[in-house]
C-alpha positions as CSV (number, residue, x, y, z in Angstrom):
1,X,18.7,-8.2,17.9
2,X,21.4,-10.4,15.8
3,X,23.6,-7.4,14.0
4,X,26.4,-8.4,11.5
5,X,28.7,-6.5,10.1
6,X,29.5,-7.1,7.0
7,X,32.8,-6.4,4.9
8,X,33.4,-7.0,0.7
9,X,37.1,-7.0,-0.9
10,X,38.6,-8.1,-3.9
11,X,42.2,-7.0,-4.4
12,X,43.5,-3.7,-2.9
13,X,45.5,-5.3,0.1
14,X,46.0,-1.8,1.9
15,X,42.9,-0.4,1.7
16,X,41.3,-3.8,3.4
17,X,44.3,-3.3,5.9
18,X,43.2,-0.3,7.1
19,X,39.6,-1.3,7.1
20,X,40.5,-4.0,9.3
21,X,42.9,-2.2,11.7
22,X,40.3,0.4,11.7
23,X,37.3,-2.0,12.9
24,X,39.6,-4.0,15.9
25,X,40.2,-0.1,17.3
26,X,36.2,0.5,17.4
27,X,34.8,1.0,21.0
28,X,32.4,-2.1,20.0
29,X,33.3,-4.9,18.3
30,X,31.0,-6.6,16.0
31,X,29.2,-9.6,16.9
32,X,29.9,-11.5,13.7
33,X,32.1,-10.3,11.1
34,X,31.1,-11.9,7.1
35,X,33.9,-11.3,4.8
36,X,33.5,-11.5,1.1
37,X,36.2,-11.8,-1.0
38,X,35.2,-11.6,-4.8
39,X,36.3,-13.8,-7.1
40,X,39.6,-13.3,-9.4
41,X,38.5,-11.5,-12.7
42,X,42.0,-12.3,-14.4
43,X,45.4,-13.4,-13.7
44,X,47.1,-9.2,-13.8
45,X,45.3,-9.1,-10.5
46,X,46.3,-12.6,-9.3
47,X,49.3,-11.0,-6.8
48,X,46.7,-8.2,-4.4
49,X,43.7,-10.5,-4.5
50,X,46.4,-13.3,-2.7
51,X,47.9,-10.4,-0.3
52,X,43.8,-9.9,0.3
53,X,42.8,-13.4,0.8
54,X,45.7,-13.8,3.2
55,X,44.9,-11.1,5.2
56,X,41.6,-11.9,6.2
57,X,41.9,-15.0,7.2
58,X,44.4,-13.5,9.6
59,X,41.6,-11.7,11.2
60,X,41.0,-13.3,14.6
61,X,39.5,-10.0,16.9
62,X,35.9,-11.3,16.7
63,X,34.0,-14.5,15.3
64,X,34.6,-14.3,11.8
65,X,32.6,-16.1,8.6
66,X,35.4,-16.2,5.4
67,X,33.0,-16.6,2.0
68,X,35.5,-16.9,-1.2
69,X,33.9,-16.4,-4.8
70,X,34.6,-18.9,-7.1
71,X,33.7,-16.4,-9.8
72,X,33.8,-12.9,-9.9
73,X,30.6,-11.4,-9.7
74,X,31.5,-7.6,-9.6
75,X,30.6,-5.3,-6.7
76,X,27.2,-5.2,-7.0
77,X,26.1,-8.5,-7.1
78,X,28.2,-9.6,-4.5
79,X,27.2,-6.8,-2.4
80,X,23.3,-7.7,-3.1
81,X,24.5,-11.6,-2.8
82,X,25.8,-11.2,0.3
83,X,23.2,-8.9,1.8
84,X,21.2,-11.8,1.2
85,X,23.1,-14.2,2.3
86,X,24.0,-12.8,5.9
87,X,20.2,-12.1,6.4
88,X,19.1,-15.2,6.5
89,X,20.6,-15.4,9.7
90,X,20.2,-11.5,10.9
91,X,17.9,-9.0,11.9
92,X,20.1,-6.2,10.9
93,X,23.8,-5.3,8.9
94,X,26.4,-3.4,8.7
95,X,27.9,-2.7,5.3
96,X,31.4,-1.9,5.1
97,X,33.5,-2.0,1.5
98,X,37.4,-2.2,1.6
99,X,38.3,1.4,1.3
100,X,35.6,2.7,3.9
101,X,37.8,3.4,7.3
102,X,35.8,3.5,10.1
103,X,36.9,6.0,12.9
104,X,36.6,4.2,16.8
105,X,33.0,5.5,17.7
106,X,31.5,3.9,13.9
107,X,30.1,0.9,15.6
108,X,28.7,2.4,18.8
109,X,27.1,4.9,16.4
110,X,25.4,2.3,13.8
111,X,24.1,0.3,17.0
112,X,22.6,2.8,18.8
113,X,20.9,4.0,15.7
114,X,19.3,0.5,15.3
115,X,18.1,0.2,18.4
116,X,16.6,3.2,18.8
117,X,14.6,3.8,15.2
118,X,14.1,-0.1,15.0
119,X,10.6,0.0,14.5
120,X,10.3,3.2,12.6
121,X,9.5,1.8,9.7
122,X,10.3,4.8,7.1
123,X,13.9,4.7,8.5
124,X,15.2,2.5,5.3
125,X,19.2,3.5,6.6
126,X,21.7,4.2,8.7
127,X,25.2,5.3,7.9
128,X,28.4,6.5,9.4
129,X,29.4,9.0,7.0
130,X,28.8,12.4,6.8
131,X,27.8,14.3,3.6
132,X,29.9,17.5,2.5
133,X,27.2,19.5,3.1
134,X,27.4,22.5,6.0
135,X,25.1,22.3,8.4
136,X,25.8,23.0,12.7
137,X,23.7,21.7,15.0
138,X,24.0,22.4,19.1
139,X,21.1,19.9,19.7
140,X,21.6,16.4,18.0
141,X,25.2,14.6,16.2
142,X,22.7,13.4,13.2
143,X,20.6,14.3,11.0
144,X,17.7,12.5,8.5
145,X,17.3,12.8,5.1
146,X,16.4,11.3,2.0
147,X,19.0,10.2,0.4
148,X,21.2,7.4,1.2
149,X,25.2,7.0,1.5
150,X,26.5,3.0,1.0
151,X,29.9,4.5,2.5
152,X,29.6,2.6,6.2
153,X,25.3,2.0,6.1
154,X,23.1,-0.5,7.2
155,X,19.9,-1.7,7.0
156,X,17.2,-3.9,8.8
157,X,15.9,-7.8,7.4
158,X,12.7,-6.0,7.1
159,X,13.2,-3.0,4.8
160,X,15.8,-4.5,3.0
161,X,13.6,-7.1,1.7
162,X,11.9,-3.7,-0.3
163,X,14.8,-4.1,-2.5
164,X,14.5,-4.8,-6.5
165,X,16.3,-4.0,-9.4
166,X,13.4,-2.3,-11.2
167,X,14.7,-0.3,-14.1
168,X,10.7,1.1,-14.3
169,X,11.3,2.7,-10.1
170,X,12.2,6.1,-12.2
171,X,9.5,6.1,-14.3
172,X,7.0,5.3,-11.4
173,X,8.6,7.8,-9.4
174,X,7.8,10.4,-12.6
175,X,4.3,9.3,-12.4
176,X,3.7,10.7,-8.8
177,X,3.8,14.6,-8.5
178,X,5.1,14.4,-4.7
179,X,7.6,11.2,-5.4
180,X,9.1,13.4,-8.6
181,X,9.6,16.5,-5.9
182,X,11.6,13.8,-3.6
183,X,13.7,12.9,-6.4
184,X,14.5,16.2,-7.4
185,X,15.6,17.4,-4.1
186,X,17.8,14.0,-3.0
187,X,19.4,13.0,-7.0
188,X,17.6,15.1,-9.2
189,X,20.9,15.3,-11.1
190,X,22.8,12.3,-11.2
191,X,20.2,9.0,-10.6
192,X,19.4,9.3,-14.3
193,X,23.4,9.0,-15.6
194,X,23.8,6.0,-13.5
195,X,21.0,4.1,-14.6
196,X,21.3,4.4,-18.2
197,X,25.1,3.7,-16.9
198,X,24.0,0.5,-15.8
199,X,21.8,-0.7,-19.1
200,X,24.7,0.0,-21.1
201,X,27.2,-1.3,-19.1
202,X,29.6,1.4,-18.1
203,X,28.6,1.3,-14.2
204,X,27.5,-1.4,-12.3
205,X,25.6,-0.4,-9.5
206,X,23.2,-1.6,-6.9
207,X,23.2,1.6,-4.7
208,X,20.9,3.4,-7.3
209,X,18.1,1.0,-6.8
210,X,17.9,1.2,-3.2
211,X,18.6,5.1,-3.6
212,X,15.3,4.8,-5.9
213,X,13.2,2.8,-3.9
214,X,13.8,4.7,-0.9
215,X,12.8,8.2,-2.6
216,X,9.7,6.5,-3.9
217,X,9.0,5.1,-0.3
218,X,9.3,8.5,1.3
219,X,11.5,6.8,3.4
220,X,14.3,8.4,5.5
221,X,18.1,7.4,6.2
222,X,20.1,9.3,8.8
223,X,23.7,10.2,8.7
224,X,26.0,11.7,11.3
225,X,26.9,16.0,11.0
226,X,30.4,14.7,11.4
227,X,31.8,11.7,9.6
228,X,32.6,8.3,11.2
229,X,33.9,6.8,8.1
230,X,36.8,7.9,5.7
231,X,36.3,6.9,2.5
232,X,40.0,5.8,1.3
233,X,39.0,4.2,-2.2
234,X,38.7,8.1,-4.1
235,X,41.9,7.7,-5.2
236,X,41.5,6.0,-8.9
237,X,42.2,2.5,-7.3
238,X,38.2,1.5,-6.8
239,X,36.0,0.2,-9.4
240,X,33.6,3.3,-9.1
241,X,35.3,5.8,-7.6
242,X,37.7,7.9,-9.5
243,X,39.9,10.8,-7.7
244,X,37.5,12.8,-6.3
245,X,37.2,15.3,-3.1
246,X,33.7,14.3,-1.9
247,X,35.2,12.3,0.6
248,X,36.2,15.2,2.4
249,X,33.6,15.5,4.9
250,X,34.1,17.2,8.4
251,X,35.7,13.7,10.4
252,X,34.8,12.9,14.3
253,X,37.5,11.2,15.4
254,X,36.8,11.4,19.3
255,X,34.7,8.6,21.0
256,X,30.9,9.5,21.8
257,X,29.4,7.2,24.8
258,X,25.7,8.2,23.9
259,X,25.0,10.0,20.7
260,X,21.9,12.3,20.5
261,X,19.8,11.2,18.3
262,X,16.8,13.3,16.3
263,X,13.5,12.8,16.0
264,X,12.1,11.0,12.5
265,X,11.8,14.2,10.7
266,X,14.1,16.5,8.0
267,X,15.2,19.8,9.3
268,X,15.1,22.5,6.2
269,X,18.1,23.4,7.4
270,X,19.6,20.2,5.9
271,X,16.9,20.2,3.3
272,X,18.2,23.4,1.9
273,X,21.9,22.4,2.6
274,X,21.6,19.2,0.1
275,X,20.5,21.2,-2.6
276,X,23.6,21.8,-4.4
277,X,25.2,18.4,-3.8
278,X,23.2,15.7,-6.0
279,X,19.6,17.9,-5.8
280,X,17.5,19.9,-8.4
281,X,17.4,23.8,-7.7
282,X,13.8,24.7,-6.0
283,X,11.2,25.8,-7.4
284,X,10.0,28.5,-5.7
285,X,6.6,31.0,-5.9
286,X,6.8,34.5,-5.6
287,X,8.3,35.1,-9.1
288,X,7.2,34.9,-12.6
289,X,4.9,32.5,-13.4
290,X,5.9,30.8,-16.8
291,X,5.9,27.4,-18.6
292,X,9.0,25.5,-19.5
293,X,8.8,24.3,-23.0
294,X,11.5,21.3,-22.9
295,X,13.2,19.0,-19.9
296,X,16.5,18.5,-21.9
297,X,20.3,19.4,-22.0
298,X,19.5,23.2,-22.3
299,X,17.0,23.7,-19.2
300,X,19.4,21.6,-17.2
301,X,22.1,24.0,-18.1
302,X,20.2,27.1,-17.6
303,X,18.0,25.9,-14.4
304,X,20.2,27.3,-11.8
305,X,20.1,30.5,-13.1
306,X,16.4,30.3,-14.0
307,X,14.9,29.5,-11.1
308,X,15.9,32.2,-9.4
309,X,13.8,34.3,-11.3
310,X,11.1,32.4,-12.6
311,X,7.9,30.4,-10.9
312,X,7.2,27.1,-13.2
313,X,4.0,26.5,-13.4
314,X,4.4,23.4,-15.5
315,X,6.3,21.6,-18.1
316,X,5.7,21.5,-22.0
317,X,6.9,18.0,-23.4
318,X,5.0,16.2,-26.0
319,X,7.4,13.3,-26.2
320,X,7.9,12.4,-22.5
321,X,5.7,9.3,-21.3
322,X,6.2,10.4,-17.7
323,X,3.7,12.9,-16.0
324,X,6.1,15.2,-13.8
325,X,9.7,16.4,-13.7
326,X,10.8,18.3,-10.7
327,X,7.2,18.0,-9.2
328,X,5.6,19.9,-11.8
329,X,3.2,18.8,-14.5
330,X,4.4,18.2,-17.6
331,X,2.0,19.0,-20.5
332,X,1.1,19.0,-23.7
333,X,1.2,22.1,-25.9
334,X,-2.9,21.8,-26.4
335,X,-3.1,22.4,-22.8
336,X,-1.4,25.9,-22.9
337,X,-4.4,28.0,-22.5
338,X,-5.6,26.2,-19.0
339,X,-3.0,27.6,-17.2
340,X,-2.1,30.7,-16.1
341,X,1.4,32.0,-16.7
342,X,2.6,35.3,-18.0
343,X,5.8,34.0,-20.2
344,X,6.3,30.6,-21.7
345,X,10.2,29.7,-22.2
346,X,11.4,27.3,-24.9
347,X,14.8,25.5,-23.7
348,X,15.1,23.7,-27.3
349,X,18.7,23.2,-28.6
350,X,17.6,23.1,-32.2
351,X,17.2,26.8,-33.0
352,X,15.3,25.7,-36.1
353,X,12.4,23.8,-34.1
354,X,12.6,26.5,-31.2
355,X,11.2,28.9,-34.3
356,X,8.7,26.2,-35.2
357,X,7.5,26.2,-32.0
358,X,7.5,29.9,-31.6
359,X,5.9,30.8,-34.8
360,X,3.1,28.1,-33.9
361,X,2.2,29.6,-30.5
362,X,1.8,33.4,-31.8
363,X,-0.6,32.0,-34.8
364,X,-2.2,28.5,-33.3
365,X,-2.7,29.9,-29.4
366,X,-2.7,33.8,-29.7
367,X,0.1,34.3,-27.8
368,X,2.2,37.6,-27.9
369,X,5.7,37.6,-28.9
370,X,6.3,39.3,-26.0
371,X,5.5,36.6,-23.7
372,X,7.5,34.3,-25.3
373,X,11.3,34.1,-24.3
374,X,14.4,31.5,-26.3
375,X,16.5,31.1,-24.1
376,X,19.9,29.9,-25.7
């Protein structure tokens, strides 16, 4: 199997440095390295993007491929671009940007994960690091789940060419009761933000496509309990990374000859675990059983909170074109009466409508005051 590894700068000279030094210490060397150097966006950044350029065509510890934009393209299209590009050529990559250090066993790691779920085809990614979330295990030094990390990953020719820029993904994923579950356990809470951040421009990012497209695959991506890659780039020097803590994942620093490696599956444990990091809060049975009326700013405040105490039977939304949220149905107000609940909930801002609407179930439906709770 032809593996490349695969590593995108622009203009933070230190950062790629470290990358660099980082990647000569690994137990395994890569077999190609591409570098991808974007192209100057204006002359400010004219002195780093030189230290950059110079740098890597110092590098000399494996065979190397130097590609130069003429333009700058941004990170995600060079990132996609690239991808591309080096596949023609590859059966598998490895994706390393200029602030992800990658600690000595990184490589050994990445290979020995393509190799061994190469033809598992609902394995959609690998990556070297580790997500803050708290999870032992005695048995295996990885774990799968459904959500993927671009900080050190890779990918086969064959899954990557499932890859699209399809702004509709979201709205498919809505429209499929187990797909909307998937989403709302692995980036129930911030996939939205950065695609409406793409279409108007504030973020440019490819990662929430594949992120996407994986959930509504049911694919899986696997990640190490302890982190083979530290993310320098959270320090307000990246393009999308302000100064943050969640790189601060538990690091593995010593060298592993064979890592154990699970079966294709997600342990609850790690289920449960990802919950409060990008996920949705469950929805679980046993409580009592009420409808939601509104999917807006106010449930999404109160949600935590709520379903701890509550069993959602299903949504009210008359304006929503998609057919779940969260896994649950949403319907519309006409359908009240076909389900069974003992309290329907209005999360409306507007206290003016939430009395509309309250008003409107006592005389159109029948429905005591007592069963219906505003929750501001």
């Amino acid at each position: 199997m032809n593996i490349a590894t695969i590593l995108f700068t622009y203009n933070r000279s230190i950062h790629t440095a470290k990358v660099l030094e980082a990647l000569e210490q690994n137990t395994i060397l890569p077999q190609k390295l591409y570098i991808f150097q974007d192209g100057l966006k204006s002359e400010e950044y004219r002195d780093e993007w030189e230290k950059v350029n110079a740098l890597i065509r110092k590098v000399d510890f494996c065979p190397v491929e130097i590609k130069i934009s003429k333009e700058n393209k941004g990170l995600a299209e060079s990132i996609v671009s690239g991808i591309d590009y080096v596949f023609t050529e590859n059966d598998a990559v490895i994706v390393l940007e200029d602030d992800c250090v990658p600690m000595p066993g990184f490589m050994r790691f990445m290979l020995q994960c393509f190799e061994k779920y190469a033809k598992e085809k609902n394995v959609y990614s690998v990556s070297g690091y580790a997500w803050p979330i708290y999870v032992e295990s005695a048995i295996y030094d990885a774990y799968f789940c459904g959500r993927i990390s671009s900080w050190g990953w890779g990918t086969w020719k064959d899954r990557w060419v499932k890859f699209e820029r399809n702004y509709d993904l979201l709205n498919d994923i809505r429209s499929d009761e187990e797909a909307s579950k998937r989403l709302s356990q692995w980036g129930g809470r911030d996939t939205l933000p950065i695609l409406l951040g793409n279409i108007n421009g504030n973020i440019n990012s490819w990662a929430v496509f594949w992120s996407l497209k994986i959930i509504a695959d049911n694919g899986l991506c696997i990640n190490p309990y302890q982190s083979l890659i530290a993310n320098v780039g959270c320090d307000g020097s990246g393009e999308h990374c302000g100064v943050s803590d969640i790189a601060n994942s538990q690091m593995q620093e010593k060298d592993i000859e064979i890592y154990r490696l699970p079966m294709v599956k997600i342990d609850e444990k790690v289920r449960d675990a990802f919950q409060e990091l990008y996920g949705d809060y469950y929805h679980k049975d046993g409580f009592t059983k009420v409808l939601i009326w509104g999917t807006g700013n106010l449930y999404n405040r109160n949600k935590k909170n709520l379903l701890q105490k509550v069993t959602v039977e299903a949504f009210i939304d008359s304006f929503k074109k998609f057919k779940y949220f969260e896994g649950k149905k949403i319907i519309r107000e006409e359908e009240i009466l076909k389900y069974d609940f003992e309290q329907i909930i209005i999360e409306i801002e507007n206290l003016e409508e939430t009395n509309k609407i309250k008003n409107r179930l006592i005389q159109k439906y029948q429905i005591s005051e007592e069963r219906i709770f505003i929750d501001l």
